[in-house]
C-alpha positions in Angstrom: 0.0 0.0 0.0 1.5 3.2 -1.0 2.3 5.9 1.8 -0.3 9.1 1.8 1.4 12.8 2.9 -0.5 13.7 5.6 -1.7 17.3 6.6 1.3 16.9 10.3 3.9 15.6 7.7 3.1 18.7 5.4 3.0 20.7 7.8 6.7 19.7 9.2 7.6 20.2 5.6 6.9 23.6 5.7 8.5 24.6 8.7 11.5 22.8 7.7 11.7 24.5 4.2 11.4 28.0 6.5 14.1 27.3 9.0 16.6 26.0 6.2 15.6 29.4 4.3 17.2 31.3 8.0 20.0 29.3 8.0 21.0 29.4 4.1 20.1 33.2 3.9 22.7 34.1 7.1 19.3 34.9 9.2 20.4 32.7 11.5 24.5 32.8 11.1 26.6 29.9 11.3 27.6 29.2 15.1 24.6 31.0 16.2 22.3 29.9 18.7 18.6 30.2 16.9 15.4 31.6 19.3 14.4 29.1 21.5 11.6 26.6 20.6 8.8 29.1 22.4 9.8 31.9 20.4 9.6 29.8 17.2 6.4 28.0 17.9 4.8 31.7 18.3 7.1 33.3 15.2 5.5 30.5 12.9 2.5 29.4 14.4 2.6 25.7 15.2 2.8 23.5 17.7 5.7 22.0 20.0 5.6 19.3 18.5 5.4 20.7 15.0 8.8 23.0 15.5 10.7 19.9 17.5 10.2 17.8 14.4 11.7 19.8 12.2 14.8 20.8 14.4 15.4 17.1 14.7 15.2 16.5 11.1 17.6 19.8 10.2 19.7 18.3 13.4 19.6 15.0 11.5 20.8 16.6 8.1 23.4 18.2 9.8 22.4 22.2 9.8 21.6 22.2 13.4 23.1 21.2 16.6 21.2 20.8 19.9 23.0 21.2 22.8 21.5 20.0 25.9 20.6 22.1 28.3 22.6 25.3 26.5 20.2 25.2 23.0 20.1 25.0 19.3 23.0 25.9 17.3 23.5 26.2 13.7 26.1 24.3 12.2 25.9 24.1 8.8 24.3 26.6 6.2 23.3 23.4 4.1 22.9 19.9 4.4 26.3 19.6 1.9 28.3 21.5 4.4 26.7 19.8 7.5 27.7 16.2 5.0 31.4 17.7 4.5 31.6 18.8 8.5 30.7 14.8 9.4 33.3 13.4 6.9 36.4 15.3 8.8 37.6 14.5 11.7 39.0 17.1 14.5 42.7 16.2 13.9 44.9 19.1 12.7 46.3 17.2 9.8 43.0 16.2 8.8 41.9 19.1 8.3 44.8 20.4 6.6 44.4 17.9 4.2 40.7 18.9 3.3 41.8 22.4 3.3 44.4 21.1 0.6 41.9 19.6 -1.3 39.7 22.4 -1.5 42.3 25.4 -1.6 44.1 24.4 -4.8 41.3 24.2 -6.8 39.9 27.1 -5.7 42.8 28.9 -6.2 43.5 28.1 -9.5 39.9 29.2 -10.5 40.1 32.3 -8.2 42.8 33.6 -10.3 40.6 33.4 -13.8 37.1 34.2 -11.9 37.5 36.9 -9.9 36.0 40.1 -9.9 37.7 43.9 -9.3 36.1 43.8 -6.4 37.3 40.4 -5.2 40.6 41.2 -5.8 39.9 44.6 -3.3 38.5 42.5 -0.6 41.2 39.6 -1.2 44.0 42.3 -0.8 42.4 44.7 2.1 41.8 41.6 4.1 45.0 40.1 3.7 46.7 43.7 4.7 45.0 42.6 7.8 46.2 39.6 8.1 50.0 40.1 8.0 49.4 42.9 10.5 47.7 40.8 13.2 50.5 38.1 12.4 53.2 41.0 13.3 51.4 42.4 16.4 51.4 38.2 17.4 47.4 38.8 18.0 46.4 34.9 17.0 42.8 35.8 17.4 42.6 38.7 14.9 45.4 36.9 12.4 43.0 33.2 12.6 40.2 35.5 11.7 41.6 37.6 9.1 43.2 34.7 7.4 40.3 32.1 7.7 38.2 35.0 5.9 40.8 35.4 3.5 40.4 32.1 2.4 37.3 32.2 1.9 36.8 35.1 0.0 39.4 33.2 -2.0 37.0 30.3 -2.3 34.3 32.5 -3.3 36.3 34.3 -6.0 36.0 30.7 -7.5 32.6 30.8 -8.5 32.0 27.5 -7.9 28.9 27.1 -5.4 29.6 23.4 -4.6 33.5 24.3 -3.5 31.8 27.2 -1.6 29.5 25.3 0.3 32.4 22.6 1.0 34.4 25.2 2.2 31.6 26.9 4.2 31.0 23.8 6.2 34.7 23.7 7.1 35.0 27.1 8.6 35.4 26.5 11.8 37.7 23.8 12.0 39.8 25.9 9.5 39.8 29.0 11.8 41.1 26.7 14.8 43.7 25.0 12.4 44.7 28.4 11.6 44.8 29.4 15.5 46.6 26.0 16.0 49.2 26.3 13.7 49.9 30.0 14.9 50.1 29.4 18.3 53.3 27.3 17.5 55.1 28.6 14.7 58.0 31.5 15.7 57.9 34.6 14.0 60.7 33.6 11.2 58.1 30.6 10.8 54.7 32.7 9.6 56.5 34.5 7.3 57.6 31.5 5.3 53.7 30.8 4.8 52.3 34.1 3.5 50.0 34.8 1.1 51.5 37.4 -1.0 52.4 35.2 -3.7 49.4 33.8 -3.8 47.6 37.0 -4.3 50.1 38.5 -7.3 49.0 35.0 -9.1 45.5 35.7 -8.5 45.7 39.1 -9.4 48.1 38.3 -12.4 45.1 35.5 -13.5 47.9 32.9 -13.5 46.0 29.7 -12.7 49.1 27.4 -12.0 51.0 29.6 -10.1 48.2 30.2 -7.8 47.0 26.5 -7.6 51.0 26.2 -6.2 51.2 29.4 -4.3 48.0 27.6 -2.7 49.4 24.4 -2.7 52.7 25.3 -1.4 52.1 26.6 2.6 49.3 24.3 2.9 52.7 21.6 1.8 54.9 23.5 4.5 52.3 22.6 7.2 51.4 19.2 7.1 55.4 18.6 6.8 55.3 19.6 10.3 53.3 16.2 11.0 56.3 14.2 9.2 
């Protein structure tokens, strides 16, 4: 006998569809905790039930994290990020690894894809960057550098890298704090992104997929 939609399951459907819609959109941003189940059973009109359905299923798919007793977080801005996040472990090589993966290619599509105004934010953001790694502020150079690989990412074009790439945020930021935190000065210089940039800038595809290649190599030789 074949299975009937009923009006609960279309109705779950709905909210889902609404809640993904906040988390793709940067409504609710990624690491954010959303409004608490009262607020969203009033904000959309269900029931308790209704709203705890769907945050199980967007738990389930891997946008959402509950947190006992501290709430609902999300953790993904789509179920192929929340897929990527599952498939990497929290070891520092393996993320380096991914990062590897995803970097080159996006690198050497950055550098015939991007825009004028890519190329601004690429450059202002990296000028930000080298200056937090001077001043030996890890927080400010993890989060300068972790958004200057992803505007990198983004200057690809490529929506499936970006969501990839997306779901690994975090654990790239703390790689990046990780790998800071124990390098000496002399050390952070050898990995710098300059290079990178002029290839990007220059539209030289395999010299930036090696520029990208090439620190990310320096790293994970740490691990040999």
């Amino acid at each position: 006998m074949p299975l009937a939609t009923t009006r609960r399951a279309g109705l779950v459907e709905q909210v889902i569809e609404q809640m993904r819609d906040l988390v793709s959109s940067g409504e609710w941003p990624l690491g954010q905790r959303i409004p608490a189940e009262p607020e969203l059973v009033a904000a959309l009109g269900v029931g308790r039930n209704t709203v705890r359905e769907a945050v199980r299923a967007l738990a389930h798919a891997g946008l959402l994290e509950v947190r006992q007793g501290d709430g609902t977080f999300v953790r993904a801005t789509s179920e192929l990020s929340g897929a990527v996040r599952r498939l990497i472990g929290a070891e520092l090589r393996e993320v380096l690894e991914v990062r590897r993966a995803l970097e080159v290619e996006a690198a050497r599509l950055a550098a015939s894809r991007r825009t004028e105004q890519e190329l601004a934010e690429l450059t202002d953001t990296l000028a930000e960057r080298d200056k937090a790694m001077a001043a030996k502020d890890t927080p400010t150079f993890a989060e300068a550098d972790t958004r200057f690989h992803l505007l990198l990412v983004r200057s690809s074009h490529n929506a499936a890298l970006i969501e990839m790439y997306r779901g690994i945020a975090e654990a790239v930021q703390a790689s990046i704090a990780g790998v800071f935190d124990h390098m000496q000065a002399e050390q952070a210089e050898d990995v710098g992104h300059s290079a990178l940039l002029d290839a990007v800038r220059d539209g030289d595809a395999e010299r930036a997929a090696t520029e990208a290649g090439g620190f990310l190599n320096e790293l994970l030789g740490q691990f040999e």
